[in-house]
C-alpha positions as CSV (number, residue, x, y, z in Angstrom):
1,X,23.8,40.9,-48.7
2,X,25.8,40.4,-45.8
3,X,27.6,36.5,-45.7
4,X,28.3,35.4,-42.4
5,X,32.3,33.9,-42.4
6,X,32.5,30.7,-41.0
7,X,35.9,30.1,-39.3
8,X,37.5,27.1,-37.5
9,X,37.1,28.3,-33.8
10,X,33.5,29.2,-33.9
11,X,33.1,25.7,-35.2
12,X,35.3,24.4,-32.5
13,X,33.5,26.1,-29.2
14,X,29.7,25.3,-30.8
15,X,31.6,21.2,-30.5
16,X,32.8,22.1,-26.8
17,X,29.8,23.1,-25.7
18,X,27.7,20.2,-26.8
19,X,30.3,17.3,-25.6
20,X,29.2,16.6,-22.3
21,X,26.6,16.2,-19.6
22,X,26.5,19.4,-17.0
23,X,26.7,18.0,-12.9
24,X,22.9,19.5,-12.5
25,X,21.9,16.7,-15.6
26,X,23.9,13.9,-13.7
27,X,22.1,15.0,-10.7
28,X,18.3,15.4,-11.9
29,X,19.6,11.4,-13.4
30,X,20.7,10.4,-10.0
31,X,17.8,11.4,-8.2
32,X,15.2,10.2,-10.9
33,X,17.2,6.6,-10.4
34,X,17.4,7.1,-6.4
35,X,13.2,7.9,-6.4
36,X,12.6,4.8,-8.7
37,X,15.0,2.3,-6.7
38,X,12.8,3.5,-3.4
39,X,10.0,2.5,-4.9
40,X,10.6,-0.5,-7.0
41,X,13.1,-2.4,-4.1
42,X,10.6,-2.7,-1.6
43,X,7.6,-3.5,-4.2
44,X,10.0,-6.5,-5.6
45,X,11.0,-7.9,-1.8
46,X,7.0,-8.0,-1.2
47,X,6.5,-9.3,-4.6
48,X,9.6,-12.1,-3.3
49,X,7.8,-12.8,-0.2
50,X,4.6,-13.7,-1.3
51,X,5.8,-15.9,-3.8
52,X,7.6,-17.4,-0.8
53,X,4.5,-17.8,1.4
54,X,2.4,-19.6,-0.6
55,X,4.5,-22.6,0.0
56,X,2.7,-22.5,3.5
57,X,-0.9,-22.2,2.0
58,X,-0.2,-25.3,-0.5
59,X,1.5,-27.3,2.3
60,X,-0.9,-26.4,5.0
61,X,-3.8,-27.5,2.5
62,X,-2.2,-30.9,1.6
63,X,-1.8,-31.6,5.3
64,X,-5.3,-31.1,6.2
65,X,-6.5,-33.5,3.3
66,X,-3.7,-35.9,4.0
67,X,-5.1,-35.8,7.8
68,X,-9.0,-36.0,6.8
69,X,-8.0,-39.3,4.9
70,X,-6.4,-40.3,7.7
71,X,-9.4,-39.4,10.1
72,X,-11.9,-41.6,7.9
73,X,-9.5,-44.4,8.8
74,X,-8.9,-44.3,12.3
75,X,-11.8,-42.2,13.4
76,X,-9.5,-39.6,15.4
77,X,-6.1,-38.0,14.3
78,X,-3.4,-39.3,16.1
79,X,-2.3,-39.7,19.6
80,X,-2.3,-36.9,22.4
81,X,1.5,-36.9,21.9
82,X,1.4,-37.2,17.7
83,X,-1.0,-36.1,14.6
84,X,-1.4,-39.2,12.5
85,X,0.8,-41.5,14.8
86,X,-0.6,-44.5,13.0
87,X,2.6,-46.6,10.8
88,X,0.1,-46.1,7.8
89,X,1.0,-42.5,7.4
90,X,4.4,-42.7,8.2
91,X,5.7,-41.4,4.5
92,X,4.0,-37.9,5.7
93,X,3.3,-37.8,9.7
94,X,6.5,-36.2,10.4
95,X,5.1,-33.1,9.3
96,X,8.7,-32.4,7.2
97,X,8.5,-31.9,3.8
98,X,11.6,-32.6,2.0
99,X,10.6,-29.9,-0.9
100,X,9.7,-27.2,1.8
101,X,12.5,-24.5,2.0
102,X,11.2,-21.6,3.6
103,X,8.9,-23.1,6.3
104,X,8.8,-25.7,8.9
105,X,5.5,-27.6,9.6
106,X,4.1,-28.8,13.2
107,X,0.8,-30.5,14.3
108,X,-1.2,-30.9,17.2
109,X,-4.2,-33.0,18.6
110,X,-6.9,-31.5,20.8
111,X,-6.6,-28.1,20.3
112,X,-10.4,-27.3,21.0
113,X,-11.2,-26.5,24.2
114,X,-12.2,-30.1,26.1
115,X,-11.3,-32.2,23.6
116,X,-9.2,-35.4,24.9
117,X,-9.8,-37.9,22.4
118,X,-7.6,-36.3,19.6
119,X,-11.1,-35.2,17.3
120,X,-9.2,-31.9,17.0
121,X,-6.0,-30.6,15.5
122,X,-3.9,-27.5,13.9
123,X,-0.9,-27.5,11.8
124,X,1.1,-24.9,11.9
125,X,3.7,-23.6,9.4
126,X,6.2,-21.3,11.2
127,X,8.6,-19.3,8.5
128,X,12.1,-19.9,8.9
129,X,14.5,-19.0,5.5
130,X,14.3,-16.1,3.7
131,X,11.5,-13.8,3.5
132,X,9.1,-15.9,4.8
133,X,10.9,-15.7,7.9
134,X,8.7,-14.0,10.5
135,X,4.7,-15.3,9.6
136,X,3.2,-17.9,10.9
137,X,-0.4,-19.3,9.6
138,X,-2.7,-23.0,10.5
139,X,-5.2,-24.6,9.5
140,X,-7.4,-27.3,12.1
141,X,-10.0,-30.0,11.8
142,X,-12.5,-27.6,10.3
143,X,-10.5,-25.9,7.7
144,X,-10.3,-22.4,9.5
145,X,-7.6,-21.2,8.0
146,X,-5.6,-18.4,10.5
147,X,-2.0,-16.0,10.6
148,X,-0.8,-15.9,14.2
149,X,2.0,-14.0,12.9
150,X,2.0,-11.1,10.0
151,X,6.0,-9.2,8.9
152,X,6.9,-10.4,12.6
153,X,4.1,-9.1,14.5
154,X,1.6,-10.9,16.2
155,X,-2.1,-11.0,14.7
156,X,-5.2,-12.6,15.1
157,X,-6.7,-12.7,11.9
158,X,-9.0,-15.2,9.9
159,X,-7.5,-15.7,7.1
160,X,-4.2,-16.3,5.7
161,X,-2.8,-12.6,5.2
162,X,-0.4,-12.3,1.4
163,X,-0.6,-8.2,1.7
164,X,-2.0,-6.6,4.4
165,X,-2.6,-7.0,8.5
166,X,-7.0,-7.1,7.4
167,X,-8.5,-10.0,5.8
């Protein structure tokens, strides 16, 4: 029967050898965390900005019902120079929202074609902080809801785009 002898510097190199990470480990780690970080920062800033954007939709919504209320009272909305320019809707006509902080909101009268007797509008909300900046949507008289601008390019589309450039 043969005994195997056990001596302090065998025991010694089998704890060297074990008490650390190798540079190829660290490596395969750092590029694991540099693929996930590619993915996952991008995904979150999209995830940020439509969170952001529907600030536009809810504002853009509340302004065309604010405005229809308006309309059963005066039978038009506004002036050629103003959307809702009578003193009774004074608390909202400036189109400024004190609770809005990533877009700024505009109106105009007779924006269809041959209307002069303000029966016609569009609001706009135009992004201007943070990563709403760069999309642009409205809303008019009939509720068609539209994005102008999409990520900072120009569109013509339908509908109010969250994800993509297609309804």
């Amino acid at each position: 029967m043969s005994t195997k002898v056990i001596t302090v510097q065998n025991v010694s190199q089998s704890h060297r050898r074990s008490a650390g990470f190798t540079l190829i480990e660290v490596m395969i780690v750092v590029a694991i965390i540099g693929i996930l970080a590619a993915v996952a920062v991008p995904a979150y800033n999209d995830y940020i900005r439509r969170g952001q954007v529907q600030e536009a939709f809810s504002f853009l919504s509340d302004y065309r019902t604010k405005l229809e209320q308006y309309y059963q009272d005066n039978r038009n909305y506004g002036t050629s120079a103003a959307c809702a320019a009578d003193p009774t809707a004074n608390t909202w006509n400036t189109f400024a929202p004190s609770s809005a902080k990533y877009f700024s909101f505009g109106c105009a009268t007779n924006t269809d074609a041959g209307d002069t007797t303000q029966q016609s509008y569009t609001v706009t909300a135009t992004g201007n902080a943070g990563a709403a900046v760069g999309f642009v949507y409205t809303i008019n008289q009939n509720g068609d809801r539209a994005t102008t601008t999409f990520k900072g390019s120009a569109v013509t589309a339908t509908c109010w785009l969250t994800k993509a450039t297609t309804c």
